[in-house]
N, C-alpha and C positions, 0 to 999 in steps of 0.2 A: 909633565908628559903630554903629548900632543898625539892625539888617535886619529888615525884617517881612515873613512870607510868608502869602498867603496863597491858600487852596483855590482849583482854577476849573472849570468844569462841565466838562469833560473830567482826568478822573482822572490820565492820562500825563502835565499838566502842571500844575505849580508856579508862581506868583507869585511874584518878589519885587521889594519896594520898600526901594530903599536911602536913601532920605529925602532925594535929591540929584537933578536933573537927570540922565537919562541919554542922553536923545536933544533934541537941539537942537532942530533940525526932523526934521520926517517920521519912519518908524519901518524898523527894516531885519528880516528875515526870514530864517533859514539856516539851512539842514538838512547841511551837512555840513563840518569843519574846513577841508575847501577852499576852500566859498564865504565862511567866514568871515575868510578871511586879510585882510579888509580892516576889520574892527575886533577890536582886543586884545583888548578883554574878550568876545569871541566865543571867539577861538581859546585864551584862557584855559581860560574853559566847558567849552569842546571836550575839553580835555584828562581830564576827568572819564569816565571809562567808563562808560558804558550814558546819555549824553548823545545825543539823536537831531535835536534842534531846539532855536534859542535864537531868541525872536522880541525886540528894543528898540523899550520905545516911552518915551511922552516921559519919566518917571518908575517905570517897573518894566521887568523884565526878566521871559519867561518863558521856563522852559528843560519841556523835553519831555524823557522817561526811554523806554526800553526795555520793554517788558514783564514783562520779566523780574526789573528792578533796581527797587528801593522805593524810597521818599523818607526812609527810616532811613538807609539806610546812603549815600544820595547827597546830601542836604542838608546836613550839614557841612562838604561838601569844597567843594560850591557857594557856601554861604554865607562860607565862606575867601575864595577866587579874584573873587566881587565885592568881597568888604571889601578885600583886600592890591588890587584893580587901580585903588579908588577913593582909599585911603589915599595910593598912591605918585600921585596924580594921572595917570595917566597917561589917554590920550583911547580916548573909546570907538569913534569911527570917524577913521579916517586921512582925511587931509585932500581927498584925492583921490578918494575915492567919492562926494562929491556930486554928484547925479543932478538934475535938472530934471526934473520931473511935468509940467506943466499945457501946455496945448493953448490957444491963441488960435482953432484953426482949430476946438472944436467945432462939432456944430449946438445949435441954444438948448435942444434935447430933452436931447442930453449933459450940456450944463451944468448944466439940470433936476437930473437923476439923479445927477451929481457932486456937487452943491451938496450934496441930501438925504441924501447917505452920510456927506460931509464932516463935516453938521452934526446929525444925528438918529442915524444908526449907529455910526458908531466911535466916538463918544462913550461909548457905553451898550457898546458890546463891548470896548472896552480898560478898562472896569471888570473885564472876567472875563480881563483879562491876553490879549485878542487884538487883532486889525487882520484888517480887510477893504478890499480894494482893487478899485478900479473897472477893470475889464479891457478893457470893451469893452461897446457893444450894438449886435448884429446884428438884424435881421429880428423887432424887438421884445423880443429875450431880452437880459437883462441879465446881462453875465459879471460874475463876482466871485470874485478868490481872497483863501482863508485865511489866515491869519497867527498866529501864536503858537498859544493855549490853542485857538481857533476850527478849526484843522487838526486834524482828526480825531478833534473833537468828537463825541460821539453826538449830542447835541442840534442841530448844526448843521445838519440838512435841516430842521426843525422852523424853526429860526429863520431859516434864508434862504425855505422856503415860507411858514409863518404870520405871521411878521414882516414881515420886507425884503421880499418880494413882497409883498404885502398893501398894508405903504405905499406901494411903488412905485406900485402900480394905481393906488391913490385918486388921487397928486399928478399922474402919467403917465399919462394916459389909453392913450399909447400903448406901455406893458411892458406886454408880455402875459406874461413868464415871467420867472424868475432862476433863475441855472445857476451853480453852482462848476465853477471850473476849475483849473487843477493849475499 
């Protein structure tokens, strides 16, 4: 098995693409060996010291480092723990974490805004090994939280103001703003 990583605009995190399916549907997000106890190759991850975040999505995994810890001396161990967790087959999320997303009850402005992240943003953001999620929209503002390389991105007020706000406007007359949320 051949792993390829690669850079993503936030420096604390690493790509990698293990040239196989990793997430079936949808993509999972966790920042602590806790919440990862519901898929293996999370709590694998985890095991690595100065590992702060592993975000899966459909074909890469990104894992978030420490400040302190480099990607010299953390990427080999990393690059072990997916190859030995995909070699033995074993599943990336337990059977039982599947979650249900989608809402019959939006209003059609929702669906708007969901549609447009669905199909224009995460697309172009889990190129840079993240995920953005539709939170909510309140009183015009559009929530969204981060995922993977996107969490604590520098670049990310840039591309939720310039970007994703920006498009929202044009297609939704009525977002006035978009706000991350935790």
């Amino acid at each position: 098995m051949f792993i390829q990583t690669e850079a993503t605009p936030n420096p604390l995190t690493l790509k990698f693409m293990p040239g196989v399916k990793v997430m079936e549907t949808g993509t999972a997000f966790f920042t602590t060996a806790e919440d990862a106890k519901l898929s293996p190759l999370a709590t694998a991850l985890f095991q690595t010291p100065g590992v702060t975040a592993i975000f899966l999505g459909s074909d890469f995994v990104t894992v978030t480092r420490e400040v302190s810890e480099t990607w010299e001396a953390l990427k080999p161990a990393l690059l072990t723990a997916i190859m030995d967790h995909f070699v033995a087959g074993k599943p990336v999320m337990l059977p039982a974490s599947a979650i249900a997303v989608s809402d019959d009850n939006d209003s059609e402005i929702v669906k708007q805004i969901k549609e447009l992240i669905e199909t224009r943003v995460r697309p172009a953001v889990a190129q840079d090994g993240g995920d953005i999620i539709f939170r909510g929209f309140e009183d015009g503002i559009v929530l969204l939280e981060l995922h993977g390389s996107c969490s604590g991105c520098p670049s990310s007020t840039v591309t939720l103001k310039n970007g994703i706000e920006n498009m929202l406007k044009h297609y939704v007359p009525e977002v006035i703003a978009v706000e991350a949320v935790a």
